[in-house]
Wavefront OBJ file of the C-alpha trace (Angstrom):
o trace
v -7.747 1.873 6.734
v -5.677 3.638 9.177
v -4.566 7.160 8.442
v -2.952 10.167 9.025
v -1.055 8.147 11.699
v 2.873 10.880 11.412
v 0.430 13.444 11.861
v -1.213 12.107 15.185
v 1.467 10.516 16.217
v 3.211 14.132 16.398
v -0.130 15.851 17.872
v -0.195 13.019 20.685
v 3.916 14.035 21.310
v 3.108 17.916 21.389
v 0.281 17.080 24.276
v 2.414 15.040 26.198
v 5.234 17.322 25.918
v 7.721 14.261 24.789
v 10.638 15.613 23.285
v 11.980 11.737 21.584
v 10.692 8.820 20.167
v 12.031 7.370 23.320
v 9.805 9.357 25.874
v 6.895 8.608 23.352
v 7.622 4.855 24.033
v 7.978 4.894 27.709
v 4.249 7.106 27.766
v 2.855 4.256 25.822
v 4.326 1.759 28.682
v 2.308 3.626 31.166
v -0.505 2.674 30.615
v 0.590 -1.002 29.169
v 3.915 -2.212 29.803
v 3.914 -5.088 27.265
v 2.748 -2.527 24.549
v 3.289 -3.382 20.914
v 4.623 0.192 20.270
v 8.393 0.056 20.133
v 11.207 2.424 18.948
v 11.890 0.629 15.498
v 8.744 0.587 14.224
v 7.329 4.208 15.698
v 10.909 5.694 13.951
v 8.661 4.190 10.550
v 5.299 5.619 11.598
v 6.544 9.246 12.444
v 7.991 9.446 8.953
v 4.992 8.056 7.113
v 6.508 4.957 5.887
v 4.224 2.370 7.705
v 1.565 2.382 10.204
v 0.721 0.694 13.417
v -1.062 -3.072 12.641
v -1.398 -4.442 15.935
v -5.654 -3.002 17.133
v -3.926 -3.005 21.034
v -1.250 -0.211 19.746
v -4.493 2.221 19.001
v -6.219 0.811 22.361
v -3.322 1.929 23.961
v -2.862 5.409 22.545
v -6.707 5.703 23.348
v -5.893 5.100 26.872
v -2.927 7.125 26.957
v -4.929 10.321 25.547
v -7.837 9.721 27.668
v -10.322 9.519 25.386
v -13.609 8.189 25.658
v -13.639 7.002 21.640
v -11.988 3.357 20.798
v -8.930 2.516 19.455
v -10.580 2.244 16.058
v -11.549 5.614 16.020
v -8.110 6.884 16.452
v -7.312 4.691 13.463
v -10.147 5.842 10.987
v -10.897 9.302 12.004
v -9.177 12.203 10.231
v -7.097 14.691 11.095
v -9.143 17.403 11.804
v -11.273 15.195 14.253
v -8.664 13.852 15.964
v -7.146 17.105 16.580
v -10.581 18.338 17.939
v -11.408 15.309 20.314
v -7.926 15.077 22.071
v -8.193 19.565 22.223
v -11.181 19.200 23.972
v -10.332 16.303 26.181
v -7.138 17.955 27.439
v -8.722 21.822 27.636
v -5.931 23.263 25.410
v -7.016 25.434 22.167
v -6.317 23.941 18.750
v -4.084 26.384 17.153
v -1.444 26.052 20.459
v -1.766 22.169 20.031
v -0.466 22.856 16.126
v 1.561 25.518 17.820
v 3.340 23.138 19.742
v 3.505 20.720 17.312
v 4.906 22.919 14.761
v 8.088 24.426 16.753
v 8.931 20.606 18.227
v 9.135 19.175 14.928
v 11.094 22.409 13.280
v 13.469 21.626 16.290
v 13.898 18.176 16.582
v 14.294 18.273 12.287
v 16.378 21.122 11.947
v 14.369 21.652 8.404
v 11.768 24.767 7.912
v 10.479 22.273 5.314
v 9.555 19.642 7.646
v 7.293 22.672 9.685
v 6.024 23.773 6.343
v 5.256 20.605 5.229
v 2.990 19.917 8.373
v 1.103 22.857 8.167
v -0.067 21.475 4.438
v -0.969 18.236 5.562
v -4.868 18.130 6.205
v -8.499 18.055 4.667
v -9.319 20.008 1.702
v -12.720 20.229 -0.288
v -12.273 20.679 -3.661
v -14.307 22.067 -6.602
v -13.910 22.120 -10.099
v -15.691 22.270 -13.185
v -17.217 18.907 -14.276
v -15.541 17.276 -17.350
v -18.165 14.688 -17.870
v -20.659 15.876 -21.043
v -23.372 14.490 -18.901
v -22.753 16.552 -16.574
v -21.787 20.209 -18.354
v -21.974 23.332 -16.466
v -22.160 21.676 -13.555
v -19.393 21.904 -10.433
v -17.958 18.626 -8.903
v -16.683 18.164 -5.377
v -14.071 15.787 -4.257
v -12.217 15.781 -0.846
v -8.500 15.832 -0.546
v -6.251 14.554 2.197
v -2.736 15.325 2.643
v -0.245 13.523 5.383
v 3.545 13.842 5.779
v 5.624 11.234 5.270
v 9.229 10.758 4.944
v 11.764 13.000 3.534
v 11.973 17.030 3.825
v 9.041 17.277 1.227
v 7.817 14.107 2.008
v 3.775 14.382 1.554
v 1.131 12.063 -0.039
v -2.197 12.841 -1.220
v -5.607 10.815 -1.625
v -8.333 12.372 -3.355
v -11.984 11.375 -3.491
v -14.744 11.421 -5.670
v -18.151 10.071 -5.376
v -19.593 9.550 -8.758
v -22.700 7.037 -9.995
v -20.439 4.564 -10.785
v -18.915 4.574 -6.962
v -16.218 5.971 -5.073
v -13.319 7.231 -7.570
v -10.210 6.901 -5.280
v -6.268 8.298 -6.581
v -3.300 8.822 -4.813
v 0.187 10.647 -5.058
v 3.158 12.669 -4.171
v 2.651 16.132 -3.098
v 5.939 18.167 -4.410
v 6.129 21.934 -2.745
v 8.360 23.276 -5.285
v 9.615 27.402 -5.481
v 7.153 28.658 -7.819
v 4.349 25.887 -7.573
v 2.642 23.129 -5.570
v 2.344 19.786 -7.647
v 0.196 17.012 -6.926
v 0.319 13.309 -9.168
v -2.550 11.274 -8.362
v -3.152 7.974 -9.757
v -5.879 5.339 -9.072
v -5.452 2.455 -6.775
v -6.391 -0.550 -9.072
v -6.938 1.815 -12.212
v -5.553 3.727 -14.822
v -7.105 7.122 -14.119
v -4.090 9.531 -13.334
v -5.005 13.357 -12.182
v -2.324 15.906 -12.594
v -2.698 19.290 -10.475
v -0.399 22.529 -10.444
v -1.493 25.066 -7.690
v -0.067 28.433 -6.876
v 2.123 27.996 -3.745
v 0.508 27.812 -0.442
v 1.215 30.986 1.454
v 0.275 30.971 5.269
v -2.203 30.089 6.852
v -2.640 27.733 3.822
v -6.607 28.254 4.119
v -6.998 27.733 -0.045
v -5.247 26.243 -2.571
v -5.988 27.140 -6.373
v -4.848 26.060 -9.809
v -5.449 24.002 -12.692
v -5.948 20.046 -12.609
v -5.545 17.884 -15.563
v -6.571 14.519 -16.973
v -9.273 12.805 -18.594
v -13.371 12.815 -18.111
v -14.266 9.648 -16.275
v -17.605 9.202 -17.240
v -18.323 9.927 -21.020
v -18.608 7.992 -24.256
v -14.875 8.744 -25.548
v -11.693 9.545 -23.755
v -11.326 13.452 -23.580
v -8.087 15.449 -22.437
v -9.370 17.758 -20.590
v -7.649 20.658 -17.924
v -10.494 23.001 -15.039
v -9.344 25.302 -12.931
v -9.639 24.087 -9.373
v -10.092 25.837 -5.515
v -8.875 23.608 -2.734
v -10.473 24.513 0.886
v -9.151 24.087 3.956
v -11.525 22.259 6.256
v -10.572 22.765 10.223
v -13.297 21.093 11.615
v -15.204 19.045 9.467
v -19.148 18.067 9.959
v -18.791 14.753 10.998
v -19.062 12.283 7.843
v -18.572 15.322 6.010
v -15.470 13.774 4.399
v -16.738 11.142 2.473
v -19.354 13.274 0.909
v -18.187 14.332 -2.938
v -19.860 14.549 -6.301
v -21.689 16.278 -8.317
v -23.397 19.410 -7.132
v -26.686 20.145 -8.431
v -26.563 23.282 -10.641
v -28.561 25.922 -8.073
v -26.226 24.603 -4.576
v -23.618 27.533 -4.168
v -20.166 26.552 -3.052
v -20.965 28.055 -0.139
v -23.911 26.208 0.923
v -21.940 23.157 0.354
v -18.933 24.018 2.458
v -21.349 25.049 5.764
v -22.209 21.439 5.220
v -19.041 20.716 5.805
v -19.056 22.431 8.797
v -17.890 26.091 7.483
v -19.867 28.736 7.914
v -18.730 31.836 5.752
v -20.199 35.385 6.124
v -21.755 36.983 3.283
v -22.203 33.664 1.130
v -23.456 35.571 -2.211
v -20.679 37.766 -2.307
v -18.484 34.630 -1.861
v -20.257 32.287 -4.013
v -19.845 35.110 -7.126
v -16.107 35.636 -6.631
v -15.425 31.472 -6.664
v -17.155 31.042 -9.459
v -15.795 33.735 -11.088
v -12.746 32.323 -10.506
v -14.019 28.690 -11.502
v -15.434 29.666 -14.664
v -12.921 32.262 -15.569
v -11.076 32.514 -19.195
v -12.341 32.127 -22.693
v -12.627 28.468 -21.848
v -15.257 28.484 -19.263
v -13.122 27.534 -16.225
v -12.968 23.973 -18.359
v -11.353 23.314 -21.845
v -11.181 19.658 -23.586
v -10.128 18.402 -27.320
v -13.146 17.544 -29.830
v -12.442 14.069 -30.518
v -13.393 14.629 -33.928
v -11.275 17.615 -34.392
v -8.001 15.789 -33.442
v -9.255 12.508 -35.381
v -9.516 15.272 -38.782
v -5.533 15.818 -37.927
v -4.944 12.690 -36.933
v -6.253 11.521 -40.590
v -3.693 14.129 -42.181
v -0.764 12.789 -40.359
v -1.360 9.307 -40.516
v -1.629 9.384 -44.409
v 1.096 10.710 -45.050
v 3.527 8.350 -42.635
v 2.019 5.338 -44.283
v 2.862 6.639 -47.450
v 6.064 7.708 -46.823
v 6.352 4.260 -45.403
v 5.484 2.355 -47.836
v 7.425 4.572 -50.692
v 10.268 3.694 -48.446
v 9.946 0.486 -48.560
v 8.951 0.383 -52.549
v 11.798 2.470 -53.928
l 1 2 3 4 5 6 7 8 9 10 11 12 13 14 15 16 17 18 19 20 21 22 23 24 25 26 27 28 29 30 31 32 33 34 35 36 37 38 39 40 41 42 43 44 45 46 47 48 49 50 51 52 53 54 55 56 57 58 59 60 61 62 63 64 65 66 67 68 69 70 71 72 73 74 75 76 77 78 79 80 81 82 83 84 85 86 87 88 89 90 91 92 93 94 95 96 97 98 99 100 101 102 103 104 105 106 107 108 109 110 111 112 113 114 115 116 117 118 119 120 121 122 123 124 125 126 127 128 129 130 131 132 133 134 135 136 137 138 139 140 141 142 143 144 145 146 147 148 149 150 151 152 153 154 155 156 157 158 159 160 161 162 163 164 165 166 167 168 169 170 171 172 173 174 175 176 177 178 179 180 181 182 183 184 185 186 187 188 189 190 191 192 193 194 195 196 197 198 199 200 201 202 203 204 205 206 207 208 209 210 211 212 213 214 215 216 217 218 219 220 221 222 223 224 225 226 227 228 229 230 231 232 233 234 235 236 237 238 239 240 241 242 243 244 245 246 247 248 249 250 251 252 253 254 255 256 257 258 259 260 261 262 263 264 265 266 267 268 269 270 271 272 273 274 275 276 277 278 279 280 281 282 283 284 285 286 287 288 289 290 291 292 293 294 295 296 297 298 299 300 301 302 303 304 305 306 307 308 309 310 311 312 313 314 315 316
């Protein structure tokens, strides 16, 4: 499934230096004139609201970059990779590319937002405390992507987590508000809904943290349940590194696991004390869920005395 296609779609305009949709078009026609990407439909791709299904659009962009990777690639790869491969093809650094990319959209929007929202789109790891009573005490790691789409806030999120049942996959709005960052994920095909509230990003937007809430997965009853979270930027992701996620075993640091992922962070004990201070922080133990039987015992209470009152209404 194609994806982050707004986001490459802007890189590819920043490299070129094409100001419109219009110059984006005619660059495509250079290298095929009877191209399948046309102003109607890119208008639709640049905002997020569709994405190129013709295989000769992403052949073409392929050529039109230069790069030595198929059209496929363009299509599956993610952002971080993408950015990387076309940086090094065309010998400019990585931060000017998102630079560039940054002040062209601000000016050809008019919107701060639209900028802001960019610089949050991307590939987090994430790690929270596991809610599954199989797996207590233990840390869980799923991977986060976040793309623009349309509107001045207009982001979407997909979240990943590889469990031993298979790949848990939910999806959502990403809402930047004044005083928080919100993020509604619900499962494709599923009822599973996650709900997360995050302090706002600040700049560089290298970590996200907050609380996520919803309900253990994999257990023998349905438990509310609420974990504080850590969200980590990833700028240049091991390669496959994004489709790793899961349970991590309970002596692998958090920051073993992220130089997997391809970030290497100095002084990893010092690190790997303050994250899990932070993950395991409050009377709660970083992770707090209801005793089914404890609610049932109220829910017993409360029940008796509606049915009675119901039925003494009914009986006068």
């Amino acid at each position: 499934m194609a994806q982050h296609i707004a986001q490459k779609l802007r890189l590819t305009s920043a490299l070129l230096g094409t100001v419109t949709r219009k110059d984006l078009a005619a660059a495509f026609r250079t290298v095929n004139p009877k191209t399948a990407f046309d102003l109607g439909r890119a208008d639709k791709w640049l905002q997020g609201r569709a994405q190129p299904r013709e295989h000769s659009v992403y052949d073409d962009w392929a050529k039109l970059l230069g790069l030595e990777q198929q059209g496929a690639w363009i299509a599956d790869c993610d952002l971080s990779g993408f950015t990387a491969a076309i940086a090094a093809r065309h010998n400019i650094d990585k931060a000017e590319l998102e630079r560039r990319v940054g002040a062209q959209f601000e000016t050809s929007s008019g919107h701060d937002e639209r900028s802001f929202a960019f610089t949050l789109a991307g590939t987090y790891a994430c790690y929270s405390r596991a809610w599954s009573p199989y797996h207590r005490d233990q840390l869980i790691k799923g991977i986060l992507s976040v793309e623009a789409g349309p509107g001045l806030h207009g982001l979407t999120a997909t979240y990943r987590e590889t469990l031993p049942t298979g790949q848990l996959v939910l999806g959502g709005p990403v809402t930047p508000a004044k005083r928080a960052l919100y993020v509604h994920l619900k499962e494709a095909g599923g009822d599973a809904q996650f709900f997360i509230s995050l302090f706002p990003q600040s700049q560089p937007g290298s970590v996200l943290g907050g609380y996520m809430c919803g309900t253990a997965i994999i257990g023998p009853e349905a438990q509310p349940s609420t974990t504080r979270i850590l969200i980590v930027r990833l700028r240049d992701p091991a390669p496959g590194a994004t489709s790793r996620g899961g349970y991590l075993q309970l002596d692998q640091s958090i920051s073993g696991d992220l130089a997997s992922l391809g970030m290497s962070i100095e002084h990893p004990e010092q690190i790997d004390r303050q994250l899990t201070r932070f993950l395991v922080g409050g009377s709660d133990g970083g992770v707090h869920q209801v005793p089914p039987a404890e609610f049932r015992a109220i829910l017993d209470v409360f029940d008796r005395h509606w049915l009675t009152h119901s039925s003494a209404g009914q009986n006068p």
